[in-house]
Structure formats: structure tokens, C-alpha cells
N, C-alpha and C positions, 0 to 999 in steps of 0.2 A: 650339370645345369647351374645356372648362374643365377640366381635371387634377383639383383641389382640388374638383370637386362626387363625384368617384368613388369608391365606398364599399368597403371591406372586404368587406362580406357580398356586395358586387353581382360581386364577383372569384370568393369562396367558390362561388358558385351558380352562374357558369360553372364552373368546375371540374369539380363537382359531376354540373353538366347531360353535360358531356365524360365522364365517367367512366362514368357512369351510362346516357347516351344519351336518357333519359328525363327529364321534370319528377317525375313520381309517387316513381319510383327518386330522385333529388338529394333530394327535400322530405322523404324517410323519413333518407335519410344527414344531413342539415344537421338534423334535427329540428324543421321548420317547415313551414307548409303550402304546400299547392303555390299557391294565389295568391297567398302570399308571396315565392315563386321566382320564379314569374311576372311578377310586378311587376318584381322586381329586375331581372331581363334587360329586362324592356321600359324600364326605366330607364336604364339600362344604356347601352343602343343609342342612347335618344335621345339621351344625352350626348356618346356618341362619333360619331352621325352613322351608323351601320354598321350592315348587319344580321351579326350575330354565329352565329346558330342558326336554323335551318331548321327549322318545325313541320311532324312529318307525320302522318299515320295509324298509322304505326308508330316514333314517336319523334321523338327532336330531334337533327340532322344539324349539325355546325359547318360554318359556311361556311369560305371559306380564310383569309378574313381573324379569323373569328374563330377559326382553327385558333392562327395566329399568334397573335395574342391572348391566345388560352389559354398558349400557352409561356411567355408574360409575365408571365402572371396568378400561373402557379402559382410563379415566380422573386420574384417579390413576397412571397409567400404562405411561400417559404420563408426569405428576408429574417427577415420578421415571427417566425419561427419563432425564429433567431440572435438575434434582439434581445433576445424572451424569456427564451431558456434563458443567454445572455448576463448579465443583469439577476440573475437569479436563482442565477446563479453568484458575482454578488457582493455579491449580499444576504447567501450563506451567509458569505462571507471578511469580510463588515466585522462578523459576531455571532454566527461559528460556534466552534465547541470542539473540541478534539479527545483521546481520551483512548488512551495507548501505553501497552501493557505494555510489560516489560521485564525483562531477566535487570541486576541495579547493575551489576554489569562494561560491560556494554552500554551502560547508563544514562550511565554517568560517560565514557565516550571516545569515544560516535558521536553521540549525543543532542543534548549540548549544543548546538556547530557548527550544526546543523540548524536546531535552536529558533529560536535566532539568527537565522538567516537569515529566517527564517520570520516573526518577530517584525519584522523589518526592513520588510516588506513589507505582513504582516499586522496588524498591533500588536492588534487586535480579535478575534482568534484566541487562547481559552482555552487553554490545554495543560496537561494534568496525565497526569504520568508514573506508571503502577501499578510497581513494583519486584517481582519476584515469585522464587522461587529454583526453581522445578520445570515443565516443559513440560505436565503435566496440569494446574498452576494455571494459564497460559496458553491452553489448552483451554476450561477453564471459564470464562474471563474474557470469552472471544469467545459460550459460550454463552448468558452471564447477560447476555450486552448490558452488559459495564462495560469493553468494551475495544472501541476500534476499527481496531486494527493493529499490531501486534506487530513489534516491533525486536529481536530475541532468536538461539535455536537457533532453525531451519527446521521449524516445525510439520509433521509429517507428515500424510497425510488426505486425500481427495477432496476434502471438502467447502473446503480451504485453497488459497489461491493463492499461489506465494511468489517470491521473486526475491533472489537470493544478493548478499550485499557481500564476505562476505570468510570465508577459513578459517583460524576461530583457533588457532593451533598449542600446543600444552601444551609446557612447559619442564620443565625444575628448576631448583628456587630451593635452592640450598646455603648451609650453615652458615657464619658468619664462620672465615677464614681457610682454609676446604676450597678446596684448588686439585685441578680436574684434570686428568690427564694429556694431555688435548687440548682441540680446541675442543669438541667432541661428546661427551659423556657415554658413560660404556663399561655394560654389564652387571655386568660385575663390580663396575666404583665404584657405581651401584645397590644390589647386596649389601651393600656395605660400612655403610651406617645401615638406619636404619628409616625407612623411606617412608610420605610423610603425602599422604592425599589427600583427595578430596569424599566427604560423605555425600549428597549430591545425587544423586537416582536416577540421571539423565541423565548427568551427569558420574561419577560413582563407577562407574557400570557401566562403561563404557567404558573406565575407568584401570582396574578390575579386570578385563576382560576381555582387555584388551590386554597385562597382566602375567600374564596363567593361558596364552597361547600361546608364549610363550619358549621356549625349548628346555628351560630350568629354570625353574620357572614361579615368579615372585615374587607378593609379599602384599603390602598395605597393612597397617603396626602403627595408626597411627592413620588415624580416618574421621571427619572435621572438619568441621564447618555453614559456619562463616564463612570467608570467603577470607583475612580479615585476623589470625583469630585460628592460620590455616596460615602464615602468616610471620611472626607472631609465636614460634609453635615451632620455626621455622626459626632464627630468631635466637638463640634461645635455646639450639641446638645439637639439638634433639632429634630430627633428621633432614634428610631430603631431601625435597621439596615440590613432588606433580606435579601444576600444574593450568596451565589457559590463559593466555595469555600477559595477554591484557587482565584477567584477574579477579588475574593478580599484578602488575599496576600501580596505585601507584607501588613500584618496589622500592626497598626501604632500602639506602643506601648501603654496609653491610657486609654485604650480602647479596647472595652471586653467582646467576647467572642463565646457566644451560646448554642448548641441546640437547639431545633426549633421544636415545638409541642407536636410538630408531623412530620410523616419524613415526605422527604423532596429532593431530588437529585435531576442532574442531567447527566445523560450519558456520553462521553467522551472517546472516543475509538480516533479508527483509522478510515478513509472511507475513497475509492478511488474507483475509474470510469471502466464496468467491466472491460467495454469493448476495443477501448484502447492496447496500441502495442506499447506496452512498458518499456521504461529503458533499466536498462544495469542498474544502474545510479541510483535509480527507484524500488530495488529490491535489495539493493546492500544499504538503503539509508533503514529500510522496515527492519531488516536484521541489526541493525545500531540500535534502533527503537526499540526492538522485545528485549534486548541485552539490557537497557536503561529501563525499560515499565513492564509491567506485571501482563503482558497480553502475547499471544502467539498464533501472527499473522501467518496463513496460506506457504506453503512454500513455496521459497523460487523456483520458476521455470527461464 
């Protein structure tokens, strides 16, 4: 017998015939006719030498040896399968894209790293980064198809899948020469300026909501767009400056950086559309990403 005369489809059509029990049944599954099947198995057999399947009045019966056989057939069959989805896995990585939103804080101190590594591997892997300042621009980004994974706050949602990196903690950035009393920031030194923070729904709410339950409830004087143009007024003396730690990096060297008297964090992950079909590109950049931070997304499929 000769290995190399044995055909794919003649494997298929056992299977087929096994599953089915029938020729009629296999030749509707394989979409071919049934002297087509027929042939194949009588081909089949005469090359291996063996009778495979049992013709009866009531169906096709595997013999034992083609019981065996079929065990074989169908570990071929799923071989062939890995090879495929294999291939096609690096079709995407040598000419696929991949597009992340992102909060710039985000952008500028988890991203990079990633890329990088990513680029190391991939080099054929497009990347462009959306920069975005609001969790409903992030929404929309996954809905209009112009994003395919989000590096950001932790999308809320059913329809979201997410996996946390890290809880970024909010500070205060004080005024050159403001020392305080300890290492942790008091309530009272709080009072003592005016407090500058996000106009950013996400972020603003949350630093006003978190200063409306004190026992004395504090305000924000100013409510500021940019991160940069908050330590900038920082600098300049015109208060104290509560926002994340990563959206106040780099701090300027005359600009201190405190704990604040509560904790407060947002949380940072990964956050992408369950229902979507992913691509390559989008499961080897997550695998750059847990190499480069502290989180261990879903495995790939």
C-alpha cells in the first residue's frame, strides 16, 4: 500500500460515512453525491487493502479495523484543521493593524513598552493609537468600528469584556515651596488653597463626589481640560492639584507630589467588544501588554 496515493476527501467521507451511519446521510453532509462517496470508500479500501465499512439494508456498519481507522482519520482531519487556522493566524501578524484607544496618560506610560515589544516581533503590525479624554468617546469608538481595544478606565457594560492592570491612585501636586505636615496630606492643608481638578466627566465626578462626602464637604475652584495646563496652575501657585497619578506625570521638579487624606483611584485595564471577531494583531499586542504590566488577560483563541 502506498500512503501518498490516500486522499483527503477519501478520509472526509469515512468520517462522514461513521457519523452519519449512512452513504445518503455523508453525501448530503460533504455536499457531494453519493457515487461520489461511494467511489471514495471503494478507493479507499482498495489502497489500504481492508474492508473499512459494512454495506447493509439498513446502512453502513464500520468494521473494526475501519473503526480504528476512522480514529485516525478524524486526528488527520484535525491536524489539517491547526495548519489552517495556524497559517491564517500569521497571515493576519505579517499585514494586520491594529487600532487602541486611549485616555494620553494611558497612552504615554503603558503603550509604549507594549508597542515595542510588539513591533519586535511583529514589525508588519500597523498601530495607531486614538487618544480620547472621555469614557463615552471610548464607547463610541468600539461602536463606530474605529477602535479595536481600549487601554484606558475599565469600560462599563455587558456588552464589554475587561481585564484590569492597575489602580491608578489621584495625588496632590502642591505649589512650589508648600511643605506638608506629613507624608499624607491632611483635610485641613486641603482647605488651606484652592483646589484644581478635572473637567473630565469621569474624572471630575469622582474628585467632586469624593470631596462632597467629608465630613466638611470641599469644592473644586478650578475645573481644568488639560492635565498639563493643572500643573501648570500648580506652578504658578494657584493651588493644589487632584488628579491620577500617571495623567500628573512627568512632575516638574518644583512641584511636590502628596497623598491624599483618602484613597481614590481609577481603575485601568484592558477592555474590548465581546462579540467581535478579533484579529491576530489583537491577541499578540494583549500578550506584549501582560509581558510589559502587571495583568493576565484571557487567553488566546
Amino acid at each position: 500500500m502506498n500512503p501518498n496515493k490516500i486522499k483527503l476527501s477519501q478520509l472526509r467521507a469515512l468520517v462522514a460515512i461513521a457519523d452519519c451511519g449512512n452513504f445518503s446521510e455523508a453525501a448530503l453532509q460533504l455536499d457531494l453525491s453519493q457515487s461520489t462517496i461511494s467511489h471514495a470508500m471503494a478507493t479507499l479500501e482498495e489502497e489500504l487493502g481492508v474492508t473499512l465499512v459494512q454495506r447493509g439494508r439498513h446502512g453502513a456498519r464500520l468494521t473494526p479495523v475501519g473503526d480504528l481507522i476512522t480514529d485516525q482519520a478524524r486526528e488527520v482531519l484535525r491536524l489539517l484543521n491547526v495548519i489552517a487556522k495556524e497559517a491564517n493566524q500569521a497571515r493576519g501578524l505579517q499585514g494586520g493593524r491594529l487600532r487602541i484607544a486611549s485616555f494620553r496618560s494611558v497612552a504615554t506610560h503603558l503603550l509604549p513598552g507594549a508597542i515595542a515589544r510588539l513591533h519586535r516581533r511583529y514589525p508588519a503590525i500597523a498601530v495607531s493609537v486614538l487618544e480620547m479624554d472621555e469614557i463615552h468617546q471610548l464607547k463610541d469608538a468600539f461602536i463606530k468600528g474605529a477602535a479595536d481595544l481600549c487601554v484606558a478606565e475599565i469600560i462599563p457594560g455587558d456588552e464589554f469584556e475587561s481585564w484590569p492592570i492597575l489602580d491608578d491612585d489621584y495625588v496632590a501636586l502642591l505649589p512650589p515651596g508648600y511643605a506638608p505636615k506629613a507624608a499624607r496630606l491632611s483635610l485641613d492643608e486641603l482647605r488651606e488653597m484652592p483646589l484644581i481638578g478635572s473637567s473630565h466627566s469621569s474624572c471630575g465626578l469622582r474628585i467632586r463626589t469624593e470631596l462632597s462626602t467629608q465630613d466638611e464637604p470641599l469644592e473644586l475652584a478650578y475645573c481644568i481640560r488639560h492635565d498639563s495646563s493643572m500643573v501648570a496652575m500648580v506652578q504658578q501657585g494657584l493651588g493644589i492639584a487632584i488628579l491620577p497619578r500617571l495623567a500628573a506625570e512627568p512632575v516638574p521638579a518644583d512641584v511636590g507630589i502628596c497623598p491624599l487624606p483618602f484613597s481614590l483611584s481609577r481603575p485601568i485595564g484592558v477592555t474590548i467588544l465581546k462579540e467581535s471577531l478579533h484579529t491576530p494583531a489583537l491577541y499578540a499586542f494583549l500578550d506584549a501588554l501582560r509581558e510589559t504590566s502587571a495583568f493576565s488577560p484571557a487567553p488566546a483563541v
